[in-house]
N, C-alpha and C positions, 0 to 999 in steps of 0.2 A: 504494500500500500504506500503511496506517495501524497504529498503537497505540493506546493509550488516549489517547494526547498528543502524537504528534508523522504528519508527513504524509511518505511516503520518494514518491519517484520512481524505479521500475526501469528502466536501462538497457539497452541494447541489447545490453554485454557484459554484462548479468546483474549487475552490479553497483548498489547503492541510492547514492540521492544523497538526502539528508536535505532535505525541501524548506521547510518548518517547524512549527509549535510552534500545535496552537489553543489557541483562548484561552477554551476551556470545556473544563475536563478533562474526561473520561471520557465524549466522547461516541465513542469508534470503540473496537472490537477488533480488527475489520479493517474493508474498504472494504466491503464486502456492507453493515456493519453499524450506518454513522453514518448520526447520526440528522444529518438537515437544517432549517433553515438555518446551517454552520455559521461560521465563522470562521478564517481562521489568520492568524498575526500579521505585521505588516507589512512586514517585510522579509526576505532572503532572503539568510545571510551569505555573501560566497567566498571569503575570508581576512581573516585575521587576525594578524600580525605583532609581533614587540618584538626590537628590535636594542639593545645598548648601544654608545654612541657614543664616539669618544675623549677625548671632553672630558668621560667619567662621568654624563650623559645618555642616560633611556631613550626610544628615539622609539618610539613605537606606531602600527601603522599599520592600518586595516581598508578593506575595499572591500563594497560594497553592491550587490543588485539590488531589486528589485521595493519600492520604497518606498512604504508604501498607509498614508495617517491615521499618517505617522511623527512623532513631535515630534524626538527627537535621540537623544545615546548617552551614558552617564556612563562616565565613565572609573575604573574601582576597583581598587584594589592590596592586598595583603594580606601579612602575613608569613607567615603560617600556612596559607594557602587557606581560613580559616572563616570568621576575622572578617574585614569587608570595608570600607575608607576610599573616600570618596569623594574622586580628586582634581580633577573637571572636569567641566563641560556642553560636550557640542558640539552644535552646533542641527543639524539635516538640509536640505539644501537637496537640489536633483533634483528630478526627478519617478521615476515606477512602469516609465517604459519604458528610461531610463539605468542607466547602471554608476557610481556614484560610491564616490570613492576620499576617507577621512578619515583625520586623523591629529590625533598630539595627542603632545607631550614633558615628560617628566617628569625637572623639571630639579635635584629633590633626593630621586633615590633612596635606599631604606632600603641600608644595607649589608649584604652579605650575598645568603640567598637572596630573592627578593621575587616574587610573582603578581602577574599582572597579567590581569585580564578587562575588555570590555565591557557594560553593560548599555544595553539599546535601551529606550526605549519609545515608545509610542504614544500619539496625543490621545485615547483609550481611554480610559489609562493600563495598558494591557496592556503585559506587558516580555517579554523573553528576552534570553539569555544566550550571548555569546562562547563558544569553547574559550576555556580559560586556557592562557599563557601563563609559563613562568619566564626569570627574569633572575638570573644573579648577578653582583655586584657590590663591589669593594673587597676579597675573600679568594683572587683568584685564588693570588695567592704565600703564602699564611697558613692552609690548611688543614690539619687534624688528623685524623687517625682513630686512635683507641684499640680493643685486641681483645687478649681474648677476652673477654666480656661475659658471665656472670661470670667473674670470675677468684680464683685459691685464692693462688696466689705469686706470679705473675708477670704483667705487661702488656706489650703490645708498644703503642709509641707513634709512627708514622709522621707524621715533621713536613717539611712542603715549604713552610715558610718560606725555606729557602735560609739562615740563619743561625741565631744561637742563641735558643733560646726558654725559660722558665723554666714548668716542669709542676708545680702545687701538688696533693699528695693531700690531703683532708679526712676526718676523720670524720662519722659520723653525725649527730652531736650539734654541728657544724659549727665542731670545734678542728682546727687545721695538724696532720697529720701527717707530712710531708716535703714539702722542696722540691727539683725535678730540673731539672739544667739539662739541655736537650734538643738534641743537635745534628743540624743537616740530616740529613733519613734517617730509618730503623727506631733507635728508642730503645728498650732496656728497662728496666723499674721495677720492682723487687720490693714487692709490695705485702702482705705476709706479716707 
């Protein structure tokens, strides 16, 4: 079974397994209806991994089949999921009929929350794309949630810091309008 871009395989339970990605958009609507010779890209992902380690290291790990005209995988991280940093080449070794297994660590994670994707290409230069991946990092004990959004008098401020924390309100025009000191738990701030 096809779309306009990608190639599924139906299952015996009836279930699709995504086989991949051509590398000429818009040649299928369905399979009756691509036009031939055509192409799909060269490899074939079955996982894709991101652990954080205890020494604050994220290891990445992915596994591969069907490697065809592969060059290797860039390793890209994001804070946002938009904009994307490059932090690594890894070359591809295998061949089309193994299962290989790559990895790659990222030994100075952003703090916070952070994505993580692979991109693949090929001696094409045709690419596709991981699932992404999140990690968080360094606010496990230091997160905030503030509610109700808007609010007229009153905010509630949930802090699991586990100690005290200091909450600045600001105006508009970007002068201090209070400082609260916040202890572990549900806080409230009259913002009135």
């Amino acid at each position: 079974m096809a779309t306009t871009a990608d190639l599924y395989v139906l299952q015996n339970d009836y279930t699709l397994t995504h086989s991949g990605t051509f590398s000429t958009p818009g040649v299928c609507g369905d399979l009756a209806s691509c036009n031939y010779p055509l192409s799909v890209l060269p490899v074939r992902w079955e996982s894709f991994n991101a652990s954080l380690k205890e020494n604050g290291n994220v290891s990445l790990s992915w596994e591969v089949t069907q490697q065809q005209k592969d060059k290797g995988y860039y390793v890209e991280r994001s804070k946002d999921a938009t904009n994307w940093d490059e932090l690594g080449f890894v070359p591809t070794f295998g061949g089309y009929e193994s299962t290989e297994d790559y990895s790659f660590t990222d030994n100075s994670p952003y703090s916070g929350r952070t994505y993580y994707r692979i991109k693949q290409v090929d001696i094409d230069g045709n690419s596709n794309y991981s699932d992404i991946k999140t990690i968080v990092t360094g606010t496990q004990g230091s997160v905030v949630s503030v509610w109700p959004n808007p609010a007229k008098d009153l905010i509630r401020v949930q802090n699991n810091n586990g100690s005290n924390s200091v909450a600045r309100i600001y105006s508009q025009s970007g002068a201090m309008v209070s400082e609260n000191i916040l202890q572990a738990g549900v806080n409230t701030i009259s913002v009135s």
